[in-house]
N, C-alpha and C positions, 0 to 999 in steps of 0.2 A: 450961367448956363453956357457959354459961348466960352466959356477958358475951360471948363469940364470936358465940350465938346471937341476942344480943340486937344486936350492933353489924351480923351481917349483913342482919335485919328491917330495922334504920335504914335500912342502905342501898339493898333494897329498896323500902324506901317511899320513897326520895328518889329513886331510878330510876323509879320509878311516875308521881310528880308529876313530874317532866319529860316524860315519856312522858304525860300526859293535858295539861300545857301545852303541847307543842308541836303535838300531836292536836287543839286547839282555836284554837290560833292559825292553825295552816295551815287550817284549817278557815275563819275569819275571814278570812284574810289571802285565800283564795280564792273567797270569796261578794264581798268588795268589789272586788278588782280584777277581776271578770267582771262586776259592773254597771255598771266604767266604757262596756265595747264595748256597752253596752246604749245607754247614755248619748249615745256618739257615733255610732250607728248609728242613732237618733231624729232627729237634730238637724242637719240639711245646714249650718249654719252652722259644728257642727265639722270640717267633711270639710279639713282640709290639716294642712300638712308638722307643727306645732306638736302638735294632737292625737294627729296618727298616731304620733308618738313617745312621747308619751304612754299609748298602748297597748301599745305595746315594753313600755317600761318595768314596765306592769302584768303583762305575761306573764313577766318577769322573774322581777318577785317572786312567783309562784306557783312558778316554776320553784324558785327559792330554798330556801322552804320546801319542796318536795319534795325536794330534795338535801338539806336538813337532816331530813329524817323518814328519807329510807336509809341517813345518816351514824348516825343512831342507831337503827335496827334491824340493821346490820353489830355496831356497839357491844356491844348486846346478845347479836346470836349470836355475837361472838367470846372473850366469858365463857361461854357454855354449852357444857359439854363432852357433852351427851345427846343433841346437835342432828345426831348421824350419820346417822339417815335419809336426811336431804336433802343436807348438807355431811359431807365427813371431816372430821375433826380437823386433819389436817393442812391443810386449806381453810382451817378455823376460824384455826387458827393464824398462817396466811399474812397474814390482813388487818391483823394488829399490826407487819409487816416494808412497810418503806418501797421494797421491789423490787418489789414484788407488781404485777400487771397492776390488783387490782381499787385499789389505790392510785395507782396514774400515772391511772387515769381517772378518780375521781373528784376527785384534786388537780388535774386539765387543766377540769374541770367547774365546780369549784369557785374557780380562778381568771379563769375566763368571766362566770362571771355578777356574780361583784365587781365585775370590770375593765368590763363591759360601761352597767354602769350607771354609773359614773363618765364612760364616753364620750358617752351617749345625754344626761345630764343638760349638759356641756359643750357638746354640738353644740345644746342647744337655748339655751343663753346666747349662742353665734356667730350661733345664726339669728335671736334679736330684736334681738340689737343691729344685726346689718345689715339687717332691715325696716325699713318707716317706723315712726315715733312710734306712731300710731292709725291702726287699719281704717279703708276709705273702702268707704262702699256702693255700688250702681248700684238705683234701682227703677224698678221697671216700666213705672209710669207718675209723672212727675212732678207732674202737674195731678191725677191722685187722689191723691197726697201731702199735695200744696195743701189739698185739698177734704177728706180722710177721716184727717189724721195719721198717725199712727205705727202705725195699722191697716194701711196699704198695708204688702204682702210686698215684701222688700230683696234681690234676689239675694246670693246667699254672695262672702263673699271669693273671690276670683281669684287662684291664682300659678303658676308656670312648673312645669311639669310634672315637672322634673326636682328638685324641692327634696325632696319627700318620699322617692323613692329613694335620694338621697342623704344624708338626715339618717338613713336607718333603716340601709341595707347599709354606709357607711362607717366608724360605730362596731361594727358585727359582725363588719364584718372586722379590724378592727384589735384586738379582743380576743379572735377566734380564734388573730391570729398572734401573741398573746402566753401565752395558754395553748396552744399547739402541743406546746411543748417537756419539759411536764411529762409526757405520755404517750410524747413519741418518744424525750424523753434521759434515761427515767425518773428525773425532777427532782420528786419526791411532797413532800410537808409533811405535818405533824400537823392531824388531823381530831375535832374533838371538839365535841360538843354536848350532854355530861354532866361536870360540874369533873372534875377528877382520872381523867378515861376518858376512849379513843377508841381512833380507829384509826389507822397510818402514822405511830404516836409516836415513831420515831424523827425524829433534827434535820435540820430540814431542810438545802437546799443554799443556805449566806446570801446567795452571789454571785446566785442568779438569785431570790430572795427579795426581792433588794434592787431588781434592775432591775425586779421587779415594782410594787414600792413607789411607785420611783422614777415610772413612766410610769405608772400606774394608781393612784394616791393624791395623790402630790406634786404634779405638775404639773396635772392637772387641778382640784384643790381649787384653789390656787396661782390659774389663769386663772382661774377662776371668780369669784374672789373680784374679780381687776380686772375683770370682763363685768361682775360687779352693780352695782360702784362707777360702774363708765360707764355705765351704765345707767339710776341714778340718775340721777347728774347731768342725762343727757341729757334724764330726766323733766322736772327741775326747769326746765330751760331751754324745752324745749316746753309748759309748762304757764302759760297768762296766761289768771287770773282764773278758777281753776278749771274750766279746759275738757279737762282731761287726760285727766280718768278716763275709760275707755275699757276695752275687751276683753283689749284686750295690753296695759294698766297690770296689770289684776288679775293675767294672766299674768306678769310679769316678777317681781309680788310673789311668786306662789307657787312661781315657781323660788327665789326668794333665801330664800325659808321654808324648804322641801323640801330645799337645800340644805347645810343646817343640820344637823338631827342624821343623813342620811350620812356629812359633812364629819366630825363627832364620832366617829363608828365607824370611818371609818379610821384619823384617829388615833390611835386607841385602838388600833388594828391596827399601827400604827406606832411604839409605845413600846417593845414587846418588841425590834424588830427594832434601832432609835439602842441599847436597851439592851444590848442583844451585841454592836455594834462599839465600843460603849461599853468594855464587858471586855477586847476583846480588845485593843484599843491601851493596855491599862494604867489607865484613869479610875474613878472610882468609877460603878459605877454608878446608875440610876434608884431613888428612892422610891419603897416602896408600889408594887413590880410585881408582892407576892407577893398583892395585890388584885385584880389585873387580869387575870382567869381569859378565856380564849379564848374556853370555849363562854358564859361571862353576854356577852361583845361577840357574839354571833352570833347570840346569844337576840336581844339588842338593834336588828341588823342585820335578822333576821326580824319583827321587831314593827315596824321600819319600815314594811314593805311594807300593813301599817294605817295607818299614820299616812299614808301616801304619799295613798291615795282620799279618804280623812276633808279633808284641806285642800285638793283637787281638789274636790271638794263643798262645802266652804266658802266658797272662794272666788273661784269663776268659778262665775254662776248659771245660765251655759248648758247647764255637766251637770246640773243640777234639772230641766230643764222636761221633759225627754223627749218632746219636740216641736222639730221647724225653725221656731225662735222666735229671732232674736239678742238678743245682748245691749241692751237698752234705751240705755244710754249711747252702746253704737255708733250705733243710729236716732236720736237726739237729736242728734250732735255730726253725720250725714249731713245730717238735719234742717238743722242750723242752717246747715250748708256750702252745701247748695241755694238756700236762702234771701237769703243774703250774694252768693251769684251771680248770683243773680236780680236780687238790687235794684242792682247794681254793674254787670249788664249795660243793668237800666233807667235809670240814673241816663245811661248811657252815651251810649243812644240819644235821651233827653228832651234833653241835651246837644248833640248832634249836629242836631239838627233847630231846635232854639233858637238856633245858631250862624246855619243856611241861613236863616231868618228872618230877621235882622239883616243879612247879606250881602244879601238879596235889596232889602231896605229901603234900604240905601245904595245900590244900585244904584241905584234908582227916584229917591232923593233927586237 
């Protein structure tokens, strides 16, 4: 009686510490992604398509972590059997069967916001590599540029009106229509964000597992990887004599950062999955998959959405100012572009008029 007692405290106390870590991270995880809209609501220079996805994404991950704090208070009430007040038991019971209504919605949920942020991070790789190289300014006046530098205000970036509705509703809709079928062909999976507990523990269905996999893991990590590599390059090619760096340099870096440990947590999401087709055609399967517990990748998956604002603040200084301030580098390299025009339009005309001198002189002669 006394080792039973003792192994169920353990377990309580290890329910507790997840329950006050993920209390605290979604806590975190939503004080920083609400000071990005703060961020870009100050600053007119971030108003287009690039940002605004940007703040997709941050509402993402709040969302995220709040499907992971109802995945583990289901968890919780579907061990307590006193919890008849509010729930029967037979309620209770229902959230461990993979038919259940409150399982199709939150696996159709659940595969939304994975899939959705794999789409939004892709679409913003297609949209730098098809902009130019570096922003180009317009200001106000160019003879007080002349006169007062990099103090003259630069109007914002400029782009067609349709880019930003397009990079936001195009990946939402395509990760609705992939999470559809989990609530209508009740198609649920395993829910867990305590090791060895959850909910909808029964196996999932691997055929539509896999087309998940497949379009929401695979092939966007996949592109992704050739957008940075071209993206690189195309750095390296536009850059003579260090004049690159720029607005959307810093941005392209922090998609290929940010990139990074999502890309690791999907496939971390995708070992279990090669591992059971693995079994089932006969092969040995995976190493060290009895390591690779669900709910520590989800924990992982959730602490991203920190890491996500933290290198958005690192590394583009235009979310620091909290002010319609651009990027110094952008006004520098406009700077220098005005200037190069200038003197190549005056070289033009000094030219031109030096020619009709010389013409007029042989005439005379």
């Amino acid at each position: 009686m006394e080792s039973a007692a003792l192994v169920s405290a353990e377990s309580d106390l290890i329910d507790w510490i997840w329950v006050a870590g993920y209390s605290s991270l979604s806590t975190l995880v939503a004080i920083l992604n609400l000071l990005i809209f703060f961020s870009v609501g100050k600053n007119s220079y971030l108003h287009y398509s690039t940002h605004y996805t940007v703040l997709a994404i941050g509402i993402r991950n709040i969302l995220f972590v709040v499907c992971c704090m109802l995945i583990l208070f289901l968890t919780k009430l579907s061990e307590d059997r006193d919890s008849g007040v509010l729930f029967t038991n037979h309620t209770a019971i229902a959230l461990t069967e993979s038919n259940s209504l409150v399982c199709n919605m939150f696996s159709g949920v659940d595969t939304f916001l994975t899939s959705i942020l794999m789409f939004y991070l892709l679409g913003l790789g297609g949209y730098m590599f098809c902009r130019s190289p570096n922003p180009s300014f317009a200001f106000a006046s160019q003879t007080a540029l002349k006169m007062y530098g990099l103090n003259q205000k630069a109007i914002p970036i400029k782009e067609s009106v349709w880019h930003a509705p397009l990079m936001i509703l195009l990946p939402l809709f395509c990760a609705i229509l992939l999470s559809l079928p989990a609530p209508l062909l009740q198609l649920s999976h395993p829910l867990t964000v305590i090791p060895g507990r959850g909910i909808c523990l029964d196996p999932a269905n691997i055929n539509y597992q896999t087309s998940i996999a497949t379009l929401s893991y695979c092939l966007p990590i996949l592109t992704l990887v050739i957008l940075i590599i071209a993206l690189g390059i195309r750095r390296c090619l536009s850059c003579t004599g260090g004049e690159c760096i720029s607005s959307f340099c810093k941005e392209e870096i922090f998609l290929g950062i940010v990139t990074l440990p999502y890309a690791l947590v999907n496939v971390a999401k995708l070992l279990p999955l090669i591992n059971t087709h693995l079994v089932r055609i006969g092969m040995p399967g995976l190493r060290g998959m009895e390591y690779l517990d669900p709910a520590i990748v989800r924990g992982v998956e959730a602490g991203c959405g920190v890491i996500f604002p933290i290198l958005l603040y690192c590394l583009l200084p235009a979310y620091r100012n909290f002010s319609s301030v651009p990027d110094s580098n952008d006004l520098y390299q406009s700077k220098r572009d005005i200037y190069r025009a200038s003197n190549t339009a005056t070289q033009s005309v000094s030219g031109i008029s030096t020619g009709d001198r010389l013409s007029q002189a042989s005439d005379v002669i």
